[in-house]
C-alpha positions in Angstrom: 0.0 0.0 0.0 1.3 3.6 -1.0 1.6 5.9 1.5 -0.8 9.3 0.5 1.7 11.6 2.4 5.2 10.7 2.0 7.7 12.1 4.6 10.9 13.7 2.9 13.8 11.3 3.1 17.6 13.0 3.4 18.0 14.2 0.1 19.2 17.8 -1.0 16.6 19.6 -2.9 16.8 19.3 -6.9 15.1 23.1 -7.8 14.3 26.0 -6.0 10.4 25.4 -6.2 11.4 22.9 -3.3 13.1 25.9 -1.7 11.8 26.2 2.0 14.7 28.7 3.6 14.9 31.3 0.7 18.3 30.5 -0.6 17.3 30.2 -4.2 17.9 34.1 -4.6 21.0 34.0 -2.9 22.4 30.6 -4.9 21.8 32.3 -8.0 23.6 35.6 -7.3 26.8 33.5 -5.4 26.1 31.5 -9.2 25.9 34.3 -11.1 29.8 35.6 -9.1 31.2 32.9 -10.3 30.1 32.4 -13.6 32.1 36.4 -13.6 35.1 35.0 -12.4 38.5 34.9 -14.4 38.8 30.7 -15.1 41.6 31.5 -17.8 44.1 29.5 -15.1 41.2 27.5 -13.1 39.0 28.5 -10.0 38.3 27.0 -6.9 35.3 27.9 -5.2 34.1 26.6 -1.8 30.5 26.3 -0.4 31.2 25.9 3.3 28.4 24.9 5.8 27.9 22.7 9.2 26.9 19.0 8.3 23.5 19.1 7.5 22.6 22.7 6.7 22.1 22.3 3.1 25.5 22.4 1.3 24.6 20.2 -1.4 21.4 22.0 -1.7 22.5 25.0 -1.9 24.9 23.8 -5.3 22.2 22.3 -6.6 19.9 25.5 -6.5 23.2 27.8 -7.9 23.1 24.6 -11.2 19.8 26.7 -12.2 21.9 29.2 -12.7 24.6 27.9 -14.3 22.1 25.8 -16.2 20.9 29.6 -18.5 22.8 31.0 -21.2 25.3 31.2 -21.9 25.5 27.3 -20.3 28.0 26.1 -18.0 28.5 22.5 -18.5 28.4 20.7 -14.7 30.6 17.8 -13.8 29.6 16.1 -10.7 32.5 14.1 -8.9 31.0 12.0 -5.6 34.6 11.1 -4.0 32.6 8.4 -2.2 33.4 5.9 -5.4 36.7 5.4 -4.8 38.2 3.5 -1.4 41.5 2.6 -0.1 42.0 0.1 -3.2 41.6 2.8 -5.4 43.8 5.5 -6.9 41.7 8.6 -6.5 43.7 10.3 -9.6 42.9 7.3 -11.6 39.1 7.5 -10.4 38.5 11.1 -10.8 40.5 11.6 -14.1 38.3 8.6 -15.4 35.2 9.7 -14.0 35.2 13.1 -15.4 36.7 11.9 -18.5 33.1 10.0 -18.6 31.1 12.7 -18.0 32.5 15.3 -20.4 31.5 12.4 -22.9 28.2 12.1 -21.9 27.9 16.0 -21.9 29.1 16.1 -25.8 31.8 14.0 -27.0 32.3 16.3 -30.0 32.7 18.6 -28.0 34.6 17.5 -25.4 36.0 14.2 -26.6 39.4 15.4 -26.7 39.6 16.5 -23.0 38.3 13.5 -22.3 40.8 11.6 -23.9 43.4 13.6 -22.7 42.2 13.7 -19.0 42.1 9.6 -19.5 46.0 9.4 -20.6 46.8 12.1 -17.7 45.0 9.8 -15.1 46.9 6.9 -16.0 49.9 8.7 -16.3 49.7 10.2 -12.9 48.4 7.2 -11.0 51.7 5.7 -9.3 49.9 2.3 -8.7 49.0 2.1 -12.5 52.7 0.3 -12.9 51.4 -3.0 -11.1 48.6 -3.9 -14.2 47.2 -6.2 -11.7 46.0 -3.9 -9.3 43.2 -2.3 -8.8 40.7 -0.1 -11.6 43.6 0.5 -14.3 43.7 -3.5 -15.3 40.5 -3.2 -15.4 40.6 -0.5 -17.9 44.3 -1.6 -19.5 43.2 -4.9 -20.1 40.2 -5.7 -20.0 38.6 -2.7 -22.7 42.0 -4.2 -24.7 44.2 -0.9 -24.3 47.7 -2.2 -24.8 50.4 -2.7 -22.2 52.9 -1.1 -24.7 50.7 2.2 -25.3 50.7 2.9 -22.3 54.1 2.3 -21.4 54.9 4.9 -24.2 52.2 7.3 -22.9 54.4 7.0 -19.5 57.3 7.8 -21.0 56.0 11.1 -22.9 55.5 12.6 -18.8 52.2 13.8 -17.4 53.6 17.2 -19.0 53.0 16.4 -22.4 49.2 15.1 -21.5 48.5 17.9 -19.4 49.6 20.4 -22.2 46.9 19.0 -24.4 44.5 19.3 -22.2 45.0 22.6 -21.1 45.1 23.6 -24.7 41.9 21.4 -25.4 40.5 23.2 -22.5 41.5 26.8 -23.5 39.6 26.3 -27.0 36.2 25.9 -25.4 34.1 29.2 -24.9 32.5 28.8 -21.2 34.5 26.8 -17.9 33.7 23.3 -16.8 32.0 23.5 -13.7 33.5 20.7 -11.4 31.6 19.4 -7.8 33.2 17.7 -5.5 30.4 17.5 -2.5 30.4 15.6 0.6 34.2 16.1 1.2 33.4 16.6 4.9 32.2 12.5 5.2 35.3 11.3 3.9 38.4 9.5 6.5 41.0 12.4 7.5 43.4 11.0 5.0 40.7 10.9 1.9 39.9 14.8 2.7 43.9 15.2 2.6 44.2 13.2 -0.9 40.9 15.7 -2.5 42.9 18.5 -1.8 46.0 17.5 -3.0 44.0 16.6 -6.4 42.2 20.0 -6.3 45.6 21.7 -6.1 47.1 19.2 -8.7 44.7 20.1 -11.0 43.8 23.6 -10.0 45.9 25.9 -12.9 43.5 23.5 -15.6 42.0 26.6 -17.8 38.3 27.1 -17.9 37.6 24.4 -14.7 35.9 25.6 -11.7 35.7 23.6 -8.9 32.9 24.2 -6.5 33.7 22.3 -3.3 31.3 21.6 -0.3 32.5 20.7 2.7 31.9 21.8 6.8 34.9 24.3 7.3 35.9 23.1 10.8 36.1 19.8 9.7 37.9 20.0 6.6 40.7 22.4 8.4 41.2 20.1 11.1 41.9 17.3 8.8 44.4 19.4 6.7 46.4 20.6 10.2 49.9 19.2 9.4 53.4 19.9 10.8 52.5 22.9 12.2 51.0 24.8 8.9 47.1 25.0 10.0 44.7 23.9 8.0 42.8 27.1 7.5 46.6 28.4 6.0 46.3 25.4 3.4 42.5 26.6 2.2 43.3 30.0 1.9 45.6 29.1 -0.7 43.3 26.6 -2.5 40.1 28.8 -2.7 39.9 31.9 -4.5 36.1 32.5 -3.2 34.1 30.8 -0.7 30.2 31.4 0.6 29.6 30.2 4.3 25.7 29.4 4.3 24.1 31.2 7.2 22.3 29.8 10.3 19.2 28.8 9.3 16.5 30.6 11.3 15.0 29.5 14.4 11.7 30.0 13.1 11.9 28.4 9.9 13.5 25.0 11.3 10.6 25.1 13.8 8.0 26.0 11.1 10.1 22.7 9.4 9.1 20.4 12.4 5.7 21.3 13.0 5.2 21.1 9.0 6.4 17.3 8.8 5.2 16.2 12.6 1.6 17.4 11.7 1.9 15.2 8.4 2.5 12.3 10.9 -0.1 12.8 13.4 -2.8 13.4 10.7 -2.4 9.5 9.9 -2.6 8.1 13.4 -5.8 7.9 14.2 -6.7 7.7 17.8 -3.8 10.0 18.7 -3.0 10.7 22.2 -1.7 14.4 21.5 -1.8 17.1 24.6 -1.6 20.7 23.5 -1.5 21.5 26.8 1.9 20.2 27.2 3.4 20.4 24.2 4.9 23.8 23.9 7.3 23.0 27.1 8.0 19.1 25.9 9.2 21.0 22.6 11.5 24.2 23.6 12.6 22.7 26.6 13.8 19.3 25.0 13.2 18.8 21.4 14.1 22.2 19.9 17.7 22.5 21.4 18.4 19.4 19.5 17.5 20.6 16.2 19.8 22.5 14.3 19.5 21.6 10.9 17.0 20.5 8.1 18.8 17.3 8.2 18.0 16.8 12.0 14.1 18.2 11.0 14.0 15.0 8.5 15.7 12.5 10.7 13.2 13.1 13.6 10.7 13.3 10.8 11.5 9.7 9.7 12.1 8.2 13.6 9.1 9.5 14.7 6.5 8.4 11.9 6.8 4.6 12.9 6.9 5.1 16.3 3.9 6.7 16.6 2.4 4.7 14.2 2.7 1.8 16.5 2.2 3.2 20.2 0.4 6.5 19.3 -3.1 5.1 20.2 -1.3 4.1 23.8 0.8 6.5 24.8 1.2 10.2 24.8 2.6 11.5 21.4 4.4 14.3 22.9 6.0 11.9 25.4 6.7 10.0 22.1 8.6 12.9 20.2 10.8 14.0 23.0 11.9 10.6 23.2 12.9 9.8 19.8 14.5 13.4 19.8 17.1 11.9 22.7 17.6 8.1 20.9 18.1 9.9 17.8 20.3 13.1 18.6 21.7 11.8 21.7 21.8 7.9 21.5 24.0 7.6 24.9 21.3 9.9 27.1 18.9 7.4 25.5 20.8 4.4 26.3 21.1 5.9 29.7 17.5 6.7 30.1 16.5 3.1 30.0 19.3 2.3 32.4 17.4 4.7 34.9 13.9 4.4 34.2 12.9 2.6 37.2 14.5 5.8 39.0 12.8 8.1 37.0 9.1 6.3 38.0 9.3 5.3 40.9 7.0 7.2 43.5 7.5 8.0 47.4 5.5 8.6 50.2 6.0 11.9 51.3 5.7 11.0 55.1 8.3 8.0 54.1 10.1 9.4 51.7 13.9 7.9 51.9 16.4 8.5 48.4 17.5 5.2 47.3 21.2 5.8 46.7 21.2 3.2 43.8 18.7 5.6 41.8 19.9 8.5 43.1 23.2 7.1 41.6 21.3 6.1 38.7 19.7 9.7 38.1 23.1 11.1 39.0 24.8 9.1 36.2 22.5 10.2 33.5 23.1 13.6 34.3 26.6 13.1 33.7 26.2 10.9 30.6 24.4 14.0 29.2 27.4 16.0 29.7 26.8 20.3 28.2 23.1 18.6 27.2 22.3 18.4 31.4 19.8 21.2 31.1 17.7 18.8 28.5 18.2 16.0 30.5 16.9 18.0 33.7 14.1 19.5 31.5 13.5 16.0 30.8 13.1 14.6 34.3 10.7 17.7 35.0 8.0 17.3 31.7 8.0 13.6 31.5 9.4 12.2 34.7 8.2 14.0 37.7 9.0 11.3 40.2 12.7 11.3 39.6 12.3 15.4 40.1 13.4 13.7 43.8 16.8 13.2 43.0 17.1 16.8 41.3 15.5 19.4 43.3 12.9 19.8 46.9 9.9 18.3 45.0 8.4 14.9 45.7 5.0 13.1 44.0 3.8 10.4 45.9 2.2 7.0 44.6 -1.1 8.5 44.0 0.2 10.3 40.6 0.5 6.9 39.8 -3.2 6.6 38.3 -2.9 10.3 37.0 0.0 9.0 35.1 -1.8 5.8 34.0 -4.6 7.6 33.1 -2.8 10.4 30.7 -0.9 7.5 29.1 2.1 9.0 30.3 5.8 7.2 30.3 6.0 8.5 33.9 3.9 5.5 34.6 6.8 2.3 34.4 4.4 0.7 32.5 4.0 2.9 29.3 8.2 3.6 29.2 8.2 -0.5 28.9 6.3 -0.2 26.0 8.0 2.2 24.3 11.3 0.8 25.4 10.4 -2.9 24.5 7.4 -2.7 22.2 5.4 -5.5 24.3 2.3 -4.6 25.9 2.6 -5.2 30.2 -0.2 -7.2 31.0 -1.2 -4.7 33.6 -1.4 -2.3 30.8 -3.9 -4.9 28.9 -5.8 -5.0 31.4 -6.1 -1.0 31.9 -6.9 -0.5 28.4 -10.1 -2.8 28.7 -10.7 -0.7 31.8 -10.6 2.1 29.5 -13.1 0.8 27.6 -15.6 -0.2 30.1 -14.8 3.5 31.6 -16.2 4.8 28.3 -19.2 3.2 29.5 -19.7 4.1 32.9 -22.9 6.2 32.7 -24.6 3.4 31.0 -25.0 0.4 33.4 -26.1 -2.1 30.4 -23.4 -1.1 28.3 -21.1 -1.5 31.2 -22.5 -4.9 31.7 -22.5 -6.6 28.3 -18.8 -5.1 27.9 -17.6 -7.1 31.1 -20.0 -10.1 30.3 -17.8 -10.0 27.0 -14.6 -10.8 28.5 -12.8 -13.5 29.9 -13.7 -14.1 33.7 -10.3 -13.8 34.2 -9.8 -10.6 33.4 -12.9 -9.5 35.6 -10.4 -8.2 38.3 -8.3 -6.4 36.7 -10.6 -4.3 34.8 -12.4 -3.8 37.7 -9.8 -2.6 39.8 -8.4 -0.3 36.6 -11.7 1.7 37.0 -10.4 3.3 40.1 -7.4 5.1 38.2 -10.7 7.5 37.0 -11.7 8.1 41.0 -11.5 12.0 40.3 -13.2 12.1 37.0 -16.4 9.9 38.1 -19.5 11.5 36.5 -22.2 11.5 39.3 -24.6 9.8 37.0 -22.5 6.5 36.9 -22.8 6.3 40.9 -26.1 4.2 40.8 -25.6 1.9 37.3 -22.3 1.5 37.9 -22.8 0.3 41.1 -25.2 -2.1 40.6 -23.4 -3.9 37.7 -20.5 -4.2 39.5 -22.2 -5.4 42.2 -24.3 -7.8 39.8 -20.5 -9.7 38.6 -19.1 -10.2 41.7 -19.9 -13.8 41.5 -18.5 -13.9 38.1 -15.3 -12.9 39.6 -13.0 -15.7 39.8 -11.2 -16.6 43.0 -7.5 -16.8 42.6 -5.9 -19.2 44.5 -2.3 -18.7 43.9 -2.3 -15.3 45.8 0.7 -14.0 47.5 1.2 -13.3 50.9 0.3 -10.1 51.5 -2.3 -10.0 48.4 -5.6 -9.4 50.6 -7.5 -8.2 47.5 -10.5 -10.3 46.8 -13.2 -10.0 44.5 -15.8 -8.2 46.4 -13.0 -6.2 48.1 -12.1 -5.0 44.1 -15.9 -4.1 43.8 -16.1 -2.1 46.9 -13.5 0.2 46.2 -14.7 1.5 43.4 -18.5 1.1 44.4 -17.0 3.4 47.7 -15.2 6.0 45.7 -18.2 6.4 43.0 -20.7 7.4 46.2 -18.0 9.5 47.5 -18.9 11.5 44.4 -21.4 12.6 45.9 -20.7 15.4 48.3 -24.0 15.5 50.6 -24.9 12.7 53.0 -28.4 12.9 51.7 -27.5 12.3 48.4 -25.3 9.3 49.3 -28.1 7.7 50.9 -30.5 7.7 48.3 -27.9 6.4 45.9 -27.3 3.8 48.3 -31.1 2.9 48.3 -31.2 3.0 44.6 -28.4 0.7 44.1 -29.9 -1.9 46.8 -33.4 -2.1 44.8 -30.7 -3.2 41.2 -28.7 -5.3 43.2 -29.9 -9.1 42.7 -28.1 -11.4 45.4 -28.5 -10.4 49.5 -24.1 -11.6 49.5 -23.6 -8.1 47.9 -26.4 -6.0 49.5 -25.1 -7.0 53.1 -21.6 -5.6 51.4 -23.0 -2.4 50.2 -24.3 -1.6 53.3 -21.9 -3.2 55.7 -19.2 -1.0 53.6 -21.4 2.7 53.7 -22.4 2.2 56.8 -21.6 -0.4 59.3 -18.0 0.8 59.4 -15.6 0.3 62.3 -14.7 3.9 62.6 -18.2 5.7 62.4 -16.3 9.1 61.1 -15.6 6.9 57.5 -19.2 6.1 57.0 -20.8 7.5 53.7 -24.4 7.3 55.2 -26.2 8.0 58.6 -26.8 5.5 61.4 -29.9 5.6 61.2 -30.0 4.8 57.6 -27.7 1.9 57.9 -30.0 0.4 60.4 -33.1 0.7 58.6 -31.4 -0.3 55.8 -30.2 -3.6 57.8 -33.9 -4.5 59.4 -35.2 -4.4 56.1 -32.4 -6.5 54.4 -32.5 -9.2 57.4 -36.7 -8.8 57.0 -36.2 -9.9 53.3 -33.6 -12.8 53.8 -36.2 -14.4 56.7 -39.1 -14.4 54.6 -37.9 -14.9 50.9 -34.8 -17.2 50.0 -32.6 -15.8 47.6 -33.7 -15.6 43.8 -30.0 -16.3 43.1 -28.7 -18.8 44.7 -25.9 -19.5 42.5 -24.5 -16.1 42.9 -24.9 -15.9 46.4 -21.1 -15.5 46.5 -21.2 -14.4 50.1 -24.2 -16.2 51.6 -22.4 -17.6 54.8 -22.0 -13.9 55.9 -25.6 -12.7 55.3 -26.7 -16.0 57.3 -24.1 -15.0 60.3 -25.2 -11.5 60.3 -28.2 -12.1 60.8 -28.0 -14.7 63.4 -26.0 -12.3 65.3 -28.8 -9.6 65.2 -31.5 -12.4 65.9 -29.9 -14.1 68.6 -32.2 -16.8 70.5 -35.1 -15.5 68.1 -32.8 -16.8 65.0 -34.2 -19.5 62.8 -32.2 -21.2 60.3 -33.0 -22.1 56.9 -34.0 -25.2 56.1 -31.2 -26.0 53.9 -32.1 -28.7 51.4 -31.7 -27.3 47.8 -28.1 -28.7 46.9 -27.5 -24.8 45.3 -28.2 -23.1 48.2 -25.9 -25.8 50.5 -23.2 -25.2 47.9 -23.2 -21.2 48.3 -23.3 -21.8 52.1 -20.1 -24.3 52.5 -18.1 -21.9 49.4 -18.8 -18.5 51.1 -17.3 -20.2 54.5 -13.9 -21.9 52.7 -11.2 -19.6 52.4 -7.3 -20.6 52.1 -4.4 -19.7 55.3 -1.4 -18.8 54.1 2.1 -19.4 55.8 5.8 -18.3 55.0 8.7 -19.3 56.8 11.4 -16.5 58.1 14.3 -16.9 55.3 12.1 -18.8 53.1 10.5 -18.0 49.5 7.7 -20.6 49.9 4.3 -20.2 51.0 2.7 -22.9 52.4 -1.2 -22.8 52.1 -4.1 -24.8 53.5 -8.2 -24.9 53.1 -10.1 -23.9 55.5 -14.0 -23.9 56.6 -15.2 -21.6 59.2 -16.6 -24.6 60.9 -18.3 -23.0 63.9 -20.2 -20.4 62.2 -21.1 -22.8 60.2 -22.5 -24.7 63.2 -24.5 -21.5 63.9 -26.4 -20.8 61.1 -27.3 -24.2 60.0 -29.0 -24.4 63.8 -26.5 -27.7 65.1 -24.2 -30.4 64.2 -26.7 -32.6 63.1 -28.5 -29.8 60.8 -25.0 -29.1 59.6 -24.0 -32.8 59.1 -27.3 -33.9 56.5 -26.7 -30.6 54.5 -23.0 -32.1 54.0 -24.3 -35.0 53.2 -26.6 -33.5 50.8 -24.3 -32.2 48.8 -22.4 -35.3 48.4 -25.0 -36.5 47.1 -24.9 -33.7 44.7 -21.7 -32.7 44.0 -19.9 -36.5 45.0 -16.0 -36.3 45.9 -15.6 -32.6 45.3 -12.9 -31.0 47.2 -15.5 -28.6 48.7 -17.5 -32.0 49.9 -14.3 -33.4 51.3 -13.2 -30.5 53.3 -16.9 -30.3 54.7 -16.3 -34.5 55.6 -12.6 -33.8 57.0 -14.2 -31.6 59.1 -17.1 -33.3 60.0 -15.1 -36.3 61.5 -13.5 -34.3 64.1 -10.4 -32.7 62.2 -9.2 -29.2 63.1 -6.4 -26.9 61.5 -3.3 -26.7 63.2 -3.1 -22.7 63.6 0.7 -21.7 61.7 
């Protein structure tokens, strides 16, 4: 598939129509100085720019001038052709010998042939016919070993007179460039120089040469003599491009990143954050067009494959450091557990391995500290620890999450590795059932549409939006999660100090959606609302029990009185009609307790025959203990059954003993039915 909107790849421009920095006017007149130059003994012109900032471009916009009448013939030498095997006097004489051909061999044929004999007259390695590009030419095109031997013996005088006579005939110069001088090894810049000025006094030749000064003159320092000494003889007139505006290489970037972001759909892109992201971090890294294109081309992919997941602008600062400043990058990844981690302000302790961490990047960065600091303060605000008197605790964490931000661990991971964390899987389906929260169906059919698995984690992603719930989701939202908790699976290979639970993941949120809602009042007809939705008595005994029958009465979201009316009328219901829902009666040993406790003597148990209802008794009374030995990784775990209450609110042994039986007789050798038997002939748990 062709791309609609191609990026610009690294290529100088070809015309001034492509002209973006309004150096076409000034090409032509630097053009139009040299075409008024005396070539009657050769001219060697310079074009002298930083790497990057349009040299070649810049030659190939003064061609349109040379291009009019009266025409300058242009003979493009790349010095890249040639390489340590190669006699550069051999290559060039050859390949401009070529050109000149190409350009009109009437015409120039003669010059050509002479420039071909004074090549292989000068070449000091042409003696050895088996080396290199002159057996090639010698032999193989069937020139004679004994011509050339004779052509040697005339001198490179005798050739060059020709030539120069040749040249002398013709009515305009031969304009000769040599670009790119500045990529070539110290000694290859060395060996174009000494060609240049081998070949300088050739009559109606201008060279144009391109080449970063600083560069050039550092490789032609030699014994003393500096190399700026050595190009003030060469050149007779040289044009040093000028800085190319600030504005313009920004007008650049914003130009060829808005061509990206239009083809991302579903872009995460904050404005508000942008403008600092960019001159703080991205701009001072940009200094030519060439650096505009680069970022240009790093940037499209990337944000073609994790713009829908995490913030562009985070994206763009980036792929500014890995591509301008590969070591701060490679350093970046080294620290990134510094630069996201988050401390309790009342706790707060600096780790000295990531304040070492943090410290080494800032000295990777070296005179670029001020980006890298800039850096830690836009996208990293937890390592803004290590840096300066400013802390952000762990709840920025769900801010973080929420923005998509790669100040959340789990975002840089993704950019760094390009896998998906599964704790980010799960938050983007949380995203998706938060795009639902104000419609309680919708939110249903979209959890009802994924794996049961994943029921927990969605659930609990819901609480990274705890500041943005709208207080229309309070009720719906409530009541379908309060609908699934029995849909939640219980996982059984827990650690430790994991106390989460599925109807302790439900409550959270259900408890931060009410606390929406400012007024008591409010709160309590919410609460009222959502018990009339909710199906199973397990999770209106947790709604209430969590609003309002609260150990510490100051955290209760409704009244006393409400809880208590609230209560009677829940322990009312559960007396006089069993449960429509048996099977998801997740929590049904607690309702039973609860209100046994509130009944006292006056309590009646159920009768307890229906094999569904016995089930949701014995599962809502089995939980698992868990052990771990000091110096020891493993954690020993063992099944439980809250055998007493149990006891209680099946009214006796003997009550409690036929309903096991019961459900062996329904559910045969489950483990649930042998645990019930174990305990049943007399065993008890060891406590550990």
């Amino acid at each position: 598939m062709t791309d609609s909107n191609p990026l610009p790849v690294d290529h100088p421009i070809t015309s001034s129509d492509q002209d973006v920095l309004g150096r076409a006017v000034v090409a032509r007149d630097f053009a139009h100085s040299v075409r008024e130059l005396d070539a009657s003994q050769g001219v060697v012109v310079g074009v002298l720019g930083a790497w990057g900032h349009g040299k070649s471009s810049f030659v190939n916009l003064m061609r349109e001038e040379f291009a009019e009448a009266p025409e300058l013939p242009v003979i493009e030498f790349n010095p890249w052709v040639f390489s340590g095997n190669q006699q550069l006097t051999d290559v060039f004489f050859r390949e401009v010998a070529a050109e000149l051909r190409l350009k009109d061999q009437s015409k120039f044929g003669a010059i050509a042939e002479g420039l071909d004999k004074y090549g292989d007259v000068l070449s000091p390695l042409a003696v050895i016919p088996w080396f290199g590009s002159w057996f090639d030419r010698a032999f193989k095109a069937t020139k004679a070993a004994a011509t050339w031997w004779n052509d040697r013996k005339k001198g490179s005088r005798t050739f060059r007179e020709t030539i120069s006579d040749a040249l002398k005939q013709l009515d305009q110069p031969v304009v000769v460039v040599i670009d790119d001088i500045d990529r070539l090894t110290t000694n290859e810049i060395r060996d174009i120089f000494k060609l240049v000025r081998l070949t300088a006094s050739f009559p109606n030749v201008i060279y144009v040469l391109a080449f970063d000064r600083r560069r050039v003159e550092h490789a032609l320092n030699e014994d003393g003599v500096p190399g700026r000494a050595y190009l003030e003889k060469i050149l007779q007139l040289s044009f040093d491009l000028p800085m190319i505006p600030t504005e313009v290489l920004r007008m650049q970037v914003f130009e060829r990143l808005d061509v990206i972001l239009q083809q991302v759909e579903g872009l995460r892109f904050n404005e508000a954050i942008w403008s600092d992201v960019y001159l703080e971090i991205i701009d001072p890294l940009i200094g030519s067009l060439r650096d505009v294109t680069r970022l240009g081309l790093s940037a499209r992919p990337t944000l073609r494959a994790l713009g829908q997941q995490i913030e562009a602008v985070d994206l763009l600062a980036l792929e500014a450091i890995r591509v301008f400043r590969p070591e701060i990058f490679q350093a970046l990844h080294s620290a990134r557990l510094a630069l996201t981690e988050t401390h309790n302000l009342w706790g707060r302790t600096q780790d000295r391995d990531r304040k070492a961490e943090i410290e080494a990047l800032l000295k990777v960065a070296g005179d670029d500290e001020g980006i890298v600091r800039a850096l830690i303060q836009q996208l990293f605000p937890a390592g803004r620890t290590y840096i300066e008197n400013n802390n952000y605790g762990p709840d920025w964490l769900n801010t973080w999450k929420r923005e998509h931000r790669v100040a959340y661990i789990g975002y840089l991971e993704l950019y760094f590795g390009r896998t998906l964390p599964s704790d980010l899987a799960s938050f983007q389906q949380a995203e998706l059932a938060y795009a639902r929260i104000r419609d309680g169906d919708a939110l249903g059919e979209y959890l009802d549409s994924l794996p049961r698995e994943d029921l927990e984690s969605v659930i609990a992603g819901l609480e990274a939006y705890q500041q943005e719930y709208p207080e229309e989701s309070v009720v719906p939202t409530s009541v379908t999660l309060l609908n699934r908790i029995a849909d939640i699976p219980e996982r059984r290979n827990r650690g430790m100090f994991d106390l989460m639970r599925p109807d302790v993941v439900v409550t959270r949120v259900v408890i931060r959606l009410l606390r929406r809602l400012e007024e008591e009042a409010a709160r309590e007809r919410a609460v009222r609302d959502i018990l009339v939705g909710v199906e199973s008595y397990s999770s209106q005994e947790l709604l209430i029990r969590s609003v309002g029958r609260v150990e510490d009465p100051s955290n209760a979201l409704i009244s006393a009185e409400c809880t208590a009316k609230l209560d009677e009328d829940l322990i009312q219901q559960v007396k006089t009609t069993a449960s429509p829902v048996l099977e998801k009666e997740w929590g049904l040993f607690r309702v039973l307790w609860f209100v046994a406790e509130r009944e006292g003597d006056a309590y009646v148990p159920p009768p307890l025959t229906d094999a569904t209802e016995i089930r949701a008794l014995f599962q809502s009374a089995w939980s698992v203990a868990r052990a771990q030995s000091m110096g020891s990784r493993h954690v020993r775990e063992e099944d439980r059954l809250a055998w007493d209450g149990l006891v209680r609110v099946a009214g006796g042994e003997d009550k409690l003993a036929e309903a096991v039986r019961r459900l062996r007789e329904s559910d045969g050798a489950s483990p649930l039915v042998l645990l019930a038997e174990k305990y049943e002939a007399g065993w008890r748990p060891d406590e550990f």
